[in-house]
N, C-alpha and C positions, 0 to 999 in steps of 0.2 A: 288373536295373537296377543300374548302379554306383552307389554310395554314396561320397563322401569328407568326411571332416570339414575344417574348416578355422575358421580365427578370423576375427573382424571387431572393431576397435574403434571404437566408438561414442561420438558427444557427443551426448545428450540431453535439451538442456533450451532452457527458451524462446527467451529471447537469449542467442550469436547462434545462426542456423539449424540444424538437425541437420549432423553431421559424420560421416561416413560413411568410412573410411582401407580400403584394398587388405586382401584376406583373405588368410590365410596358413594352413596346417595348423595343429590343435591335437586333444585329446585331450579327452572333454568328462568333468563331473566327474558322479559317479553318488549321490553323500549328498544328500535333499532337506531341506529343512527342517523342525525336529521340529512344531511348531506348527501346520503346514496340509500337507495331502496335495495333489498336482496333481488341481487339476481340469477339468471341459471349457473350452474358451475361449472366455470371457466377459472382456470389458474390465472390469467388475467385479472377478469371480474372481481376475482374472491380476494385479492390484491389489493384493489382499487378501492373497494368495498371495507377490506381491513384498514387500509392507511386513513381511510376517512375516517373511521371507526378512532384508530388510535389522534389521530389531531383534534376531535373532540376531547379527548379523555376519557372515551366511554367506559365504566367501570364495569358491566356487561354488556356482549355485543352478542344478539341471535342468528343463529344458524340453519333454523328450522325449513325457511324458504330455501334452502339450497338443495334440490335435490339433487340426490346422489351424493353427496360430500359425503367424503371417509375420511378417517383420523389421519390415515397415510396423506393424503392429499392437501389436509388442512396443515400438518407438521411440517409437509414441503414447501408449502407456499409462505407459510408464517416465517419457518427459515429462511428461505429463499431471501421474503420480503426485505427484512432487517440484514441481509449481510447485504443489500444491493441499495440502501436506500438511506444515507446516512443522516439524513433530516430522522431521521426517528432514533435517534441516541437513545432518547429518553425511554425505552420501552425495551423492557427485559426479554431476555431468552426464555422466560419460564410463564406460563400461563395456567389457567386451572380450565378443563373442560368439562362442560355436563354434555353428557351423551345418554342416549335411548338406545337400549337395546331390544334389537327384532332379531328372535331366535338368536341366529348363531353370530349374524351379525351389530356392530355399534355406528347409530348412527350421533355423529355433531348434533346436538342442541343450543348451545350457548356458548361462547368463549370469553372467560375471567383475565384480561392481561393482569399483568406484575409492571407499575411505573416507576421508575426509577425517580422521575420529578412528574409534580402535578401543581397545576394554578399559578402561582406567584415563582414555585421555585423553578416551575420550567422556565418563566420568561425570563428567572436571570439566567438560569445556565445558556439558555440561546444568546442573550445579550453576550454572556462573558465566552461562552464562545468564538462567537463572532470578534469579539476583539483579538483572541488569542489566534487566531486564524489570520486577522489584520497584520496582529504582530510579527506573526511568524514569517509571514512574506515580505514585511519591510525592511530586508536587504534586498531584494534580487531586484537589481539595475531595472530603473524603467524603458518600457517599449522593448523587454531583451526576448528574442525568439524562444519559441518553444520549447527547439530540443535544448535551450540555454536553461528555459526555466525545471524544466523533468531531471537536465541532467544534479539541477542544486538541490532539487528537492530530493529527490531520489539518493543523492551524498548526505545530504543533512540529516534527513530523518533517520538512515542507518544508523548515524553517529549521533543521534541526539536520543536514539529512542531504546528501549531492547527488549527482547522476546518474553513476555509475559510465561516461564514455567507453568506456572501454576494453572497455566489456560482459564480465568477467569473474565478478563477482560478481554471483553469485544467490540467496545463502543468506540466509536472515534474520539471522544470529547473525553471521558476515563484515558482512553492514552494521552492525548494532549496533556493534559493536565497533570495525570500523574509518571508520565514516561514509560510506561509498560502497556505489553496489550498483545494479543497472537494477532494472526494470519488477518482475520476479518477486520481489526483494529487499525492491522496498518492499513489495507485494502480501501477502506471505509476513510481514511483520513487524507491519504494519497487523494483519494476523489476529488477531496473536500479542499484542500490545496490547490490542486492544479486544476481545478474548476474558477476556484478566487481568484489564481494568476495568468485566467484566459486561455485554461490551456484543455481541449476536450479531454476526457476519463471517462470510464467506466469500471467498476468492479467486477472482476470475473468470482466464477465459482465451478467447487470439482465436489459435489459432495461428498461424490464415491470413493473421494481420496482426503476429504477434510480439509480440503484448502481453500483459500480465495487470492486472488491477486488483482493485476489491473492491467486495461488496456489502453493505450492513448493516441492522440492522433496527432501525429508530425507529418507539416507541408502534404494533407491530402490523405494520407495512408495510417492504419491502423497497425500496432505495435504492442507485444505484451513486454510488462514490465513486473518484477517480482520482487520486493523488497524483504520480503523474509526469507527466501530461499537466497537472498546476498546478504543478510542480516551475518551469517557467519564470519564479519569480518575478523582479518586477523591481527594478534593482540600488540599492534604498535599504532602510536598516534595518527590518526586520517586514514589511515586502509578501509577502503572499500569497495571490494569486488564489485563486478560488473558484469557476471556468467551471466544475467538472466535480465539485462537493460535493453531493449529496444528488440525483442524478436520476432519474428516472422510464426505462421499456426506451425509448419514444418522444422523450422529450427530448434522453437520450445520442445514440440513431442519429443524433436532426438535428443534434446539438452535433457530433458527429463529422464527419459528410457534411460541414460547414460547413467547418472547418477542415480536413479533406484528404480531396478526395472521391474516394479510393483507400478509405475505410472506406465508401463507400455500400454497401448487401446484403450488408455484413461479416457473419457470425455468430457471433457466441460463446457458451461453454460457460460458462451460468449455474446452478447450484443453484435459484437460487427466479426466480421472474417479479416484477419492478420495474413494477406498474402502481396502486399503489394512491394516493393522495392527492398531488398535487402541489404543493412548500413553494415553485415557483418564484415566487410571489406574495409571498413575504416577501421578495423581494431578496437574498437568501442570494449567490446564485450572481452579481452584480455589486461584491459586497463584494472589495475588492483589498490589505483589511489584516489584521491578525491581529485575530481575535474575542478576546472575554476573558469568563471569568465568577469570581463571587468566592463566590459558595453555592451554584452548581451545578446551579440553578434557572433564574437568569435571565442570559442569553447579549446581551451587547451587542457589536454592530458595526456599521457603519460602511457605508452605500448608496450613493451616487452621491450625495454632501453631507449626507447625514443621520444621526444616530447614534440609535439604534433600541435600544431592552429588548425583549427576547423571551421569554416564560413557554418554556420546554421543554417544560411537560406538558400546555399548552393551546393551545400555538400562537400565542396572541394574543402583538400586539405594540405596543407603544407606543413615540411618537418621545422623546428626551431631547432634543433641541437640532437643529436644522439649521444648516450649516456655510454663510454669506451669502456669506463669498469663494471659497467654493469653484469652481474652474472648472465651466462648464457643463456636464455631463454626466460630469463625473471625481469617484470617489472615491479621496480621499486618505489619509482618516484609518486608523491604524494604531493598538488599541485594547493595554494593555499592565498585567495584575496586578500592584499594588505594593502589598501589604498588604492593609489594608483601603481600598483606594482604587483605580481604572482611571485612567492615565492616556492621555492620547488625543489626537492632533497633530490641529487644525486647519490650514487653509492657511497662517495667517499667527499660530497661536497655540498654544500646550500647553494643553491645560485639563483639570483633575481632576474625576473624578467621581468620589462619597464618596455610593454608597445611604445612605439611613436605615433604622428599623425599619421603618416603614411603605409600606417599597419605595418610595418616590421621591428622586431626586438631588439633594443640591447640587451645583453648579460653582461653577470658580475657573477665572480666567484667568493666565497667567502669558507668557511669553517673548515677546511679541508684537512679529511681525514690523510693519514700517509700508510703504509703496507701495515698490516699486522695488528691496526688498528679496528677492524671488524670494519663494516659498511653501513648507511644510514637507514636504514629501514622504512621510518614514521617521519612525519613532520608534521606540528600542529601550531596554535600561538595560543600562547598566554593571556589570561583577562589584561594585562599589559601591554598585549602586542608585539612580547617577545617570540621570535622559533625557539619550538620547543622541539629536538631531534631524538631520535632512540636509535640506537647502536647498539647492533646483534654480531656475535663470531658472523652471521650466514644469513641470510632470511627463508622462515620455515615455508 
C-alpha cells in the first residue's frame, strides 16, 4: 500500500466553524513529549497527552502511536480541549497537520500548534494575567456568597465586556485585555473568575450549535449560566437581562427552544447535570437590571416593579419597596453599589437604600420625575460617583 505524507492546516475552535485549507507534503516530526508517552485513542488520553504537549511548548507533537486517530477525532478533541481549559490561552485555534495517507483514508502523523506566546512572553502574559484577574475581583465584598459573587460577575462582565463581531477572539486573556471576544471568550473567562472567587464553574459546549457557556455550583447544586445569550442588553445605563442566569438542564432546553427553535434536541457537553432545585421562583431570571450586594450575604434586585433582599444562604426573600409607576409587567430598576448605600432607579424616581444593623432599609427619594416627563430607564455612576439616569417617553 502506498503511503504519502502531507500537511493539513487547521482552525479548531468553537467560533467560527472548523477550517479545514488543501494538504500539501510535509515531513512529520519524531520528538514526543517528555511528560506523557502516546497512548491508545481515548478523547480523554489524546487530551491529556495534548495539554502536556502544549505546556512544554512543543513545536511538533507525534501522532503516529495513536492508533486509529482520524482528523475528525483529533479536530474535536483539540477543539473541545481549548474551549474547556482556559490555562491554555496561549495556544491558537489553528494548527498545521502532517497526515499519511492509506488508500482512501488519512491518517494523523504529527501535529504543528500556532502559539500565541512562547518562553519569556508566555510567562508574562500569565504573570499579567493573573493580576488582571486579581484586579478584576477587588471589589466583590470579602467572604460574600456565591450566588453574591456569579450574581456581580455575571452584571459586570456584560457591562464591562461586548460581543466580539468579527468572531476572532476566543481566548480568555484577549478578552480581558482587550474587552472583546465571542461565546468561548466569555465562557473561558467566566471560569477563570468565578474559580478566583471560590466559586465552582465549568465551561459548557454545544458544537452542534457553535456555543459555549457555563455551569456553576450554588449551595450544592449545578446551574447554567449564559453570558452571551444576556450579552444583548438593552441600550440604557446598567440593563442587564437575566433570561438565562441560574437554570436548571429543563429550563435552559425550553428557554432555548423558545427563542430559536434550531436549538430544540440540541445536545451539549456538560460536566455535571443541572437538575437540582429550582431559584426560577425568585424572579432572578425577569430581573433586567444590575443586581447589587454590599456584605455579600444579601443580594437586592429588581422583578417586574419590585425590589426584593435575598438571603444567598437561605434563599428566602423579602420585598423592600414595590415600584407603583412602574409600567405593567416591565422591570426597570437598575440596582448600583455606592458605598455603604444601593442606589436604585425607580420609573419616575432615584431612591437610596441604606441597610441597617438589623438588616432592614431605609429609603430616600430624590430626582423625581412628574407626569409627562418619560420614566427612568438606566442608572449608572460616573468615574465621580455621580448617578447618571436615562429617561425614555417608555422603555423598549
Amino acid at each position: 500500500m502506498r503511503r504519502r505524507l502531507f500537511l493539513r492546516l487547521v482552525a479548531a475552535c468553537l467560533l467560527p466553524a472548523l477550517l479545514a485549507l488543501p494538504c500539501v507534503f510535509f515531513a512529520a516530526c519524531v520528538t514526543p513529549p517528555t511528560t506523557l508517552a502516546a497512548a491508545p485513542t481515548d478523547d480523554e488520553n489524546l487530551a491529556d497527552y495534548l495539554r502536556a504537549a502544549f505546556a512544554e511548548e512543543q513545536p511538533c507533537i507525534p501522532l503516529a502511536d495513536f492508533g486509529g486517530l482520524t482528523e475528525a477525532t483529533l479536530e474535536r478533541v483539540y477543539a473541545h480541549l481549548l474551549a474547556t481549559d482556559p490555562s491554555l490561552f496561549f495556544v491558537t485555534p489553528t494548527y498545521t497537520l502532517s497526515c499519511r495517507a492509506e488508500g482512501d483514508e488519512t491518517v494523523p502523523v504529527s501535529l504543528t500548534p500556532t502559539y500565541r506566546y512562547r518562553g519569556a512572553a508566555l510567562a508574562a502574559a500569565r504573570a499579567d494575567f493573573a493580576e488582571r484577574v486579581s484586579a478584576y475581583l477587588a471589589d466583590l465584598p470579602g467572604g460574600a456568597a456565591p450566588l453574591a459573587r456569579v450574581a456581580d460577575l455575571h452584571d459586570r462582565m456584560i457591562l464591562d465586556f461586548d460581543y466580539d463581531e468579527s468572531e476572532e477572539v476566543v481566548d480568555p486573556y484577549t478578552l480581558l485585555v482587550g474587552g472583546r471576544g465571542v461565546c468561548q471568550a466569555y465562557s473561558l473567562l467566566f471560569t477563570v473568575l468565578c474559580r478566583a472567587a471560590g466559586v465552582a464553574a465549568e465551561p459548557v459546549t454545544c458544537f452542534e450549535r457553535s456555543h459555549a457557556w457555563n455551569q456553576i455550583e450554588i449551595n450544592g447544586d449545578w446551574y447554567h449560566v449564559d453570558l452571551t445569550w444576556d450579552e444583548t442588553a438593552l441600550p440604557y445605563p446598567g440593563r442587564v437581562p437575566h433570561t438565562y442566569f441560574l437554570l436548571t438542564d429543563r429550563e435552559l432546553a425550553a428557554r432555548r427552544s423558545l427563542d430559536d427553535t434550531a436549538w430544540e434536541g440540541a445536545v451539549w457537553d456538560a460536566p455535571h447535570a443541572c437538575d437540582g432545585r429550582s431559584l426560577s421562583g425568585l424572579g432572578l431570571w425577569t430581573s433586567a437590571g444590575r443586581m447589587a450586594t454590599l456584605d455579600g450575604e444579601t443580594l437586592y434586585y429588581a422583578a417586574v416593579g419590585t425590589v426584593w433582599a435575598l438571603d444567598c444562604r437561605t434563599m428566602a426573600r423579602r420585598r423592600v419597596l414595590r415600584d407603583e409607576n412602574a409600567p405593567a409587567g416591565v422591570s426597570l430598576s437598575v440596582l448600583c453599589p455606592d458605598g455603604g448605600r444601593i442606589l436604585c432607579n425607580l420609573a419616575r424616581a432615584l431612591l437610596t437604600i441604606t441597610p441597617d444593623a438589623a438588616g432592614r432599609e431605609s429609603l430616600s427619594l430624590s430626582h423625581e420625575l412628574s407626569e409627562g416627563e418619560g420614566v427612568y430607564a438606566g442608572l449608572s455612576l460616573t468615574p465621580g460617583g455621580y448617578p447618571l439616569l436615562a429617561t425614555v417617553a417608555y422603555p423598549d
